[in-house]
C-alpha positions as CSV (number, residue, x, y, z in Angstrom):
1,X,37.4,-26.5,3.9
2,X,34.1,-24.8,4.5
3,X,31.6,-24.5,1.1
4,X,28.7,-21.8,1.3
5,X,26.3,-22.8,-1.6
6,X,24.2,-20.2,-2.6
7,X,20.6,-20.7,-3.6
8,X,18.8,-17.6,-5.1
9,X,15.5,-17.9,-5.3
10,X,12.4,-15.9,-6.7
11,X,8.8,-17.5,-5.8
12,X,10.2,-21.3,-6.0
13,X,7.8,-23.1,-4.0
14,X,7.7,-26.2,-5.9
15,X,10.9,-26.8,-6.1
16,X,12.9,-25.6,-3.3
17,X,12.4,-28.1,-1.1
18,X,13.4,-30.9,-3.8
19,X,16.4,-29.1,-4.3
20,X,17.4,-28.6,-0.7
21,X,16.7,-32.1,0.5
22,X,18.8,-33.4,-2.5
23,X,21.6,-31.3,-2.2
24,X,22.0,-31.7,1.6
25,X,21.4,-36.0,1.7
26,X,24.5,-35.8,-1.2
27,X,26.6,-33.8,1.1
28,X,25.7,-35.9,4.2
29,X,26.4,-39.1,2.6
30,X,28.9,-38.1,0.6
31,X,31.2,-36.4,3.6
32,X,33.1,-34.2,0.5
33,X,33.4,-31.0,2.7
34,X,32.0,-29.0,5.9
35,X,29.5,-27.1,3.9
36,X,26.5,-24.5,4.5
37,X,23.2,-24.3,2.2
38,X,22.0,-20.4,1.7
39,X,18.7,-20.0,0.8
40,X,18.5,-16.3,-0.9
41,X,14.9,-15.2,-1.8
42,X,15.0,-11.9,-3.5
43,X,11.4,-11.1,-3.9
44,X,9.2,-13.9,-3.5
45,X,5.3,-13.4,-2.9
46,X,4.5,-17.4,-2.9
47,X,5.6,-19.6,0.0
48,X,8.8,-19.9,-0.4
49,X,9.6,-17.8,3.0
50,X,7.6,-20.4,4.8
51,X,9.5,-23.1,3.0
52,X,12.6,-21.7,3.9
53,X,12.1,-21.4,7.2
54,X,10.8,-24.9,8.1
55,X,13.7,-26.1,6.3
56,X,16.2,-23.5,8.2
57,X,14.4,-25.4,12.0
58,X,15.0,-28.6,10.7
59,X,18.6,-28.6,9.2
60,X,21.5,-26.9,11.0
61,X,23.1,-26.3,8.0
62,X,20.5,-24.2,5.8
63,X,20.5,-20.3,6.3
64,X,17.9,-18.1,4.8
65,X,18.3,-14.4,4.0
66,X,16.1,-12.5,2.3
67,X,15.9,-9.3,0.7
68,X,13.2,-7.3,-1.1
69,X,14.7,-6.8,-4.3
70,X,14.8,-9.1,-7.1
71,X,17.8,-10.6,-9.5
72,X,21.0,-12.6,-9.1
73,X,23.1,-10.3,-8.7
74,X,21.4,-8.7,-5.5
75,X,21.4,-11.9,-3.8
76,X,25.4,-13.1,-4.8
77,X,25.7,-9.4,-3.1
78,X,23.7,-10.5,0.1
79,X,24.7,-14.4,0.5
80,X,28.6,-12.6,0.1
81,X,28.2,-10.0,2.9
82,X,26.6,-12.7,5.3
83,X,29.5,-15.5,4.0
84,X,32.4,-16.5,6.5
85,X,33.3,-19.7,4.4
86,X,36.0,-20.5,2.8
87,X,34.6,-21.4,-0.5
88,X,31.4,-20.0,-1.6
89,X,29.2,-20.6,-4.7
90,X,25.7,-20.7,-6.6
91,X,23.9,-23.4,-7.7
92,X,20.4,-23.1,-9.8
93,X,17.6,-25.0,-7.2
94,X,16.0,-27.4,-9.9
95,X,19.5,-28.4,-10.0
96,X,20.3,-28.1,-13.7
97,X,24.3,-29.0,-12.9
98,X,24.8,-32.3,-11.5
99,X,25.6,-32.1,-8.1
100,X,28.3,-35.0,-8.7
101,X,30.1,-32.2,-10.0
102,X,30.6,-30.9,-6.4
103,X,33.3,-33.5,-5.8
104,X,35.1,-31.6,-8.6
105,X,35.1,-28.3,-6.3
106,X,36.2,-30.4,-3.8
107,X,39.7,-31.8,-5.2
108,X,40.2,-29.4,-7.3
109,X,40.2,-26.2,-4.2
110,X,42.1,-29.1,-2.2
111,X,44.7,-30.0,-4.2
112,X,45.0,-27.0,-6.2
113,X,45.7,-23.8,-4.3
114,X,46.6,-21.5,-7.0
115,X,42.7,-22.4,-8.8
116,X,40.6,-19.3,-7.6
117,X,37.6,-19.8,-9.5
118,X,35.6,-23.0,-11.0
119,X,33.3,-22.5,-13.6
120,X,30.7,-24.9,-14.4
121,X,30.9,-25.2,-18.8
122,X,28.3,-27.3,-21.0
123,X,29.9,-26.5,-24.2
124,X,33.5,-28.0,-23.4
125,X,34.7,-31.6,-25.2
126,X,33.4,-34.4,-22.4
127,X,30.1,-31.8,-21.2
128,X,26.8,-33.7,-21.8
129,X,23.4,-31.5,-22.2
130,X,20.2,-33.3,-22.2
131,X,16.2,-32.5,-22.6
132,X,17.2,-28.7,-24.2
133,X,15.3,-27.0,-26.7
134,X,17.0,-25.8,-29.9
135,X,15.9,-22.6,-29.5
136,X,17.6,-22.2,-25.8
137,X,20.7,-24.2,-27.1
138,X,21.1,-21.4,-30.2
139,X,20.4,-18.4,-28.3
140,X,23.1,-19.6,-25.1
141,X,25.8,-20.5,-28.2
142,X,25.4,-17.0,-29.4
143,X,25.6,-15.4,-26.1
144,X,28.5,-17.5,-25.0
145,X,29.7,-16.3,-29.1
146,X,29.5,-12.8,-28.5
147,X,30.6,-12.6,-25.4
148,X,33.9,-14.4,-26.8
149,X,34.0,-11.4,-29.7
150,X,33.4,-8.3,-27.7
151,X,35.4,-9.9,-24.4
152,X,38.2,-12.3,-25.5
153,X,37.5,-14.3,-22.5
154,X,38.7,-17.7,-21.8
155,X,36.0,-19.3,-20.2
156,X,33.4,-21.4,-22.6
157,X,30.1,-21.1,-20.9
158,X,29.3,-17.9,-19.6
159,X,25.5,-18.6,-18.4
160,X,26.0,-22.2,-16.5
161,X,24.8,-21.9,-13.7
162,X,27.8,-23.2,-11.3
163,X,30.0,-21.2,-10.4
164,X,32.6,-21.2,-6.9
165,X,35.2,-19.1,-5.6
166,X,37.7,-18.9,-3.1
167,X,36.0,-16.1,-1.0
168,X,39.2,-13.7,-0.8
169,X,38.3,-13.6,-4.8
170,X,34.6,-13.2,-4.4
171,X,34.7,-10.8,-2.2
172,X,37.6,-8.4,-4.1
173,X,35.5,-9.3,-7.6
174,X,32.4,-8.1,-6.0
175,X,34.3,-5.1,-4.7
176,X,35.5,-4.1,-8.5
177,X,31.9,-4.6,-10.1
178,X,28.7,-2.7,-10.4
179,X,25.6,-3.3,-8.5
180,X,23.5,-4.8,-11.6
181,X,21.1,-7.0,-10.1
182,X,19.9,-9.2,-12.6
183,X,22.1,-12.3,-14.2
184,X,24.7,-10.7,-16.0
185,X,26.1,-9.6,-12.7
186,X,27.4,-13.1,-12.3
187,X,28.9,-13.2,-15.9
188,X,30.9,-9.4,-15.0
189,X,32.5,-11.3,-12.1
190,X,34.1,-13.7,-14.3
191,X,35.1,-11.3,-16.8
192,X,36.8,-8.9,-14.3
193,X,38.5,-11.9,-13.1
194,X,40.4,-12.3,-15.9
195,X,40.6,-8.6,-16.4
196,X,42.3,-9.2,-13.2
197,X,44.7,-12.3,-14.2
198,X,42.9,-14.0,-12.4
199,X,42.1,-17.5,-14.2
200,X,38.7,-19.0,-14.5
201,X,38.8,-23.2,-14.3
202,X,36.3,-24.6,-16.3
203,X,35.1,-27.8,-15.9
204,X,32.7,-30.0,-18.4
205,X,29.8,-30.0,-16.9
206,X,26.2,-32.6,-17.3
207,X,23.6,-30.9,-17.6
208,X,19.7,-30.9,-17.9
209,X,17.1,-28.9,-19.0
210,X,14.3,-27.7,-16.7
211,X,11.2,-27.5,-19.2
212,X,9.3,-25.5,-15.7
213,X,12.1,-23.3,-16.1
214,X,11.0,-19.1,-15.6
215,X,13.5,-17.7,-17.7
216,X,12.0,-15.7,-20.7
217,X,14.0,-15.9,-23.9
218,X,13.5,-13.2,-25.6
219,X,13.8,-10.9,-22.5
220,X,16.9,-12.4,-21.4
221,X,19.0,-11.7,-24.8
222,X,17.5,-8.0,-24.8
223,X,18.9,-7.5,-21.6
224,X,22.1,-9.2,-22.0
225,X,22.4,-7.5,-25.0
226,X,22.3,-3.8,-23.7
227,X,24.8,-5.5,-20.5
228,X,27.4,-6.4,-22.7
229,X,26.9,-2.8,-24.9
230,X,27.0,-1.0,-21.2
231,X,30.2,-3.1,-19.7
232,X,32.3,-3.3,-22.5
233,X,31.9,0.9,-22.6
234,X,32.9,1.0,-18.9
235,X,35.8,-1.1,-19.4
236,X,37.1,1.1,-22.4
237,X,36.6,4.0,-19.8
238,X,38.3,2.3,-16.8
239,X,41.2,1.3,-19.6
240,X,41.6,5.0,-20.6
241,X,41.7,6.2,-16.4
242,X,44.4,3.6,-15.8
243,X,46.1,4.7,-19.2
């Protein structure tokens, strides 16, 4: 088994490196799978590019793309087009989500053929958050809450992000969804997997904060706000076309 792990990346100079070096001397000592690191930089004005490529002449198994546009949903759209693995996913570079949890990915694609999807979840029983501000804790329970309301989905954490796929899924999912760009692209794939029967397997994730992280509170809720509003009215037409 092959893993493609996606990186997207937007002006991270600071910390791509970190993340890279860490993620590949895991994965070389660890021996868990054949694996490939993507480097995705949608946008980035800093040195990231330069970054990138150094680390691209250096280590055999780090890729960069790159692609003018900005958001996570562009660059799961890029890294899946350029993707011949077996197994590909996205991890966050300040590497929120343990990467112990890649064993997990491992043994469970191995040994369980008919898992299609595994979902990274910090709100399950045995998941351990650490370092996050209440304010960032409330406003992902009330996402993850709403979602849950408007979507009966199954999956518990919506906005971890650590998420992989068997590619045959990504690649049909991607085919069935829009072409949002920003990060509720990666939460429509999992609820048009289940749309599709397909089942999403969460696992209890540990998990720490990034206080240098760039998202914007306030802006993100806005936008996932008018996302869900949008999606859940294209699914109610999409229900009436197949009705």
């Amino acid at each position: 088994m092959k893993v493609n792990i996606l990186f997207p990346v937007l002006d991270e100079e600071r910390r791509l490196e970190k993340g890279i070096l860490k993620t590949l001397i895991f994965l070389k000592k660890n021996k868990l799978f054949d694996y490939q690191l993507t480097i995705i930089d949608n946008g980035s004005t800093d040195a990231t590019e330069a970054i990138s490529r150094r680390l691209c002449e250096k280590y055999k198994e780090v890729e960069y793309l790159k692609t003018p546009e900005k958001g996570v949903g562009v660059a799961l759209r890029t890294g899946a087009a350029a993707n011949s693995c077996e197994v590909i996913g996205y991890m966050d570079i300040d590497l929120s989500t343990s990467i112990e949890h890649l064993r997990e990915v491992k043994d469970i694609f191995s040994n369980q053929p008919d898992v299609k999807i595994i979902k990274g979840s910090r709100l399950m029983k045995n998941s351990a958050v650490m370092g996050r501000k209440p304010t960032r804790e409330l406003t992902s329970r009330g996402l993850n809450s709403l979602l849950h309301v408007v979507f009966k989905n199954k999956f518990t954490d919506a906005l971890c992000g650590f998420d992989f796929y068997r590619k045959d899924t990504f690649d049909q999912l991607i085919a069935a969804s829009s072409q949002d760009n920003g990060w509720f692209y990666c939460v429509e794939l999992l609820l048009r997997a289940e749309r599709q029967g397909i089942a999403v397997y969460d696992i209890p994730v540990i998990w720490k904060d990034d206080y240098d992280t760039k998202v914007k509170v306030v802006k993100t809720v806005v936008s996932y706000l008018k996302q869900i509003k949008f999606l859940k009215s294209e699914f109610i037409k999409e229900d009436r076309t197949k009705g």
